[in-house]
N, C-alpha and C positions, 0 to 999 in steps of 0.2 A: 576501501569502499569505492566503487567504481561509479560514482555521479559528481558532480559539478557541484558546489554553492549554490549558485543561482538554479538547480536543478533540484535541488533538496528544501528552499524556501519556494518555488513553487508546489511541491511536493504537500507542504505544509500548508500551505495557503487553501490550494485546493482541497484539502482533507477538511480544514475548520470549516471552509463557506457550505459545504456541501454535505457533511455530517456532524458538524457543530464546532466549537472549541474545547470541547474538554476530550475529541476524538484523539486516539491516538495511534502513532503511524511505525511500523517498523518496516524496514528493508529486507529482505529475504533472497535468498536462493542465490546465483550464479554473480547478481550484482556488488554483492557482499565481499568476495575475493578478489583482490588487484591482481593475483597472476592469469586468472582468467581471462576471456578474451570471446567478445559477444555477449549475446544473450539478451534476452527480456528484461521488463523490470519487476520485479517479485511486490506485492505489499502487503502487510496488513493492515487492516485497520480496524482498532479495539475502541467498541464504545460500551457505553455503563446503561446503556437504553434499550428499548428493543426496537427493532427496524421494521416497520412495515414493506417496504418493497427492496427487500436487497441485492434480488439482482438490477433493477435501475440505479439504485445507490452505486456498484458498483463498477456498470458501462460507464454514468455519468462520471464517475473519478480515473477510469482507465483511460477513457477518453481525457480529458483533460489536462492529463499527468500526459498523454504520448504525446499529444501538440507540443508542450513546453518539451519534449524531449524529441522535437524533430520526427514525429513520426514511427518511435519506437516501441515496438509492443510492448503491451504494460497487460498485467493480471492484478487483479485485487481480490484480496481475499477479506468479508468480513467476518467481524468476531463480535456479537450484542448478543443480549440476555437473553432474547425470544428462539437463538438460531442456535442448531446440534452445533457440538465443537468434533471435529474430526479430528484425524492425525495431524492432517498438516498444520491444524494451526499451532497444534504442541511444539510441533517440528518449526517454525517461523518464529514463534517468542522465545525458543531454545537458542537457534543460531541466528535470528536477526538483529538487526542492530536501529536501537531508537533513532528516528528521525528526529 
């Protein structure tokens, strides 16, 4: 897994304050392999509620997450009860890894 300690507890921090504490967070995509080299940072993030505005829910955590990571682009992807589930996020709780 290609992030920092201190990269993965802001990771988490950011997730509670901003979608609760019982949110949860998985790593995804390109960041996930150490022989890799670059790339964005993938998320999910699975809640048990439904979200009224999820695209602001997830600028506000993309954004948050890139500062603590230096200005790295970040994607988030959410996953709550009100919103379709598509491929990708089968695809992200397959090969991501729990923060």
């Amino acid at each position: 897994m290609r992030i920092t300690p201190d990269q993965m507890v802001a990771i988490r921090a950011g997730v509670s304050q901003l979608a609760g504490d019982d949110a949860r967070v998985w790593l995804f995509g390109s960041r996930v392999h150490d022989e890799a080299r670059g790339g964005d940072v993938d998320l999910l993030v699975e809640m048990d509620v439904a979200v009224t505005e999820p695209a602001l829910l997830s600028a506000r955590l993309a954004s948050r997450v890139s500062r603590a990571m230096y200005g790295r682009k970040v994607d988030v992807l959410i996953k709550a009860l009100n919103l379709k589930l598509l491929p990708i996020h089968f695809i992200a709780l397959a090969e991501g890894i729990r923060l």
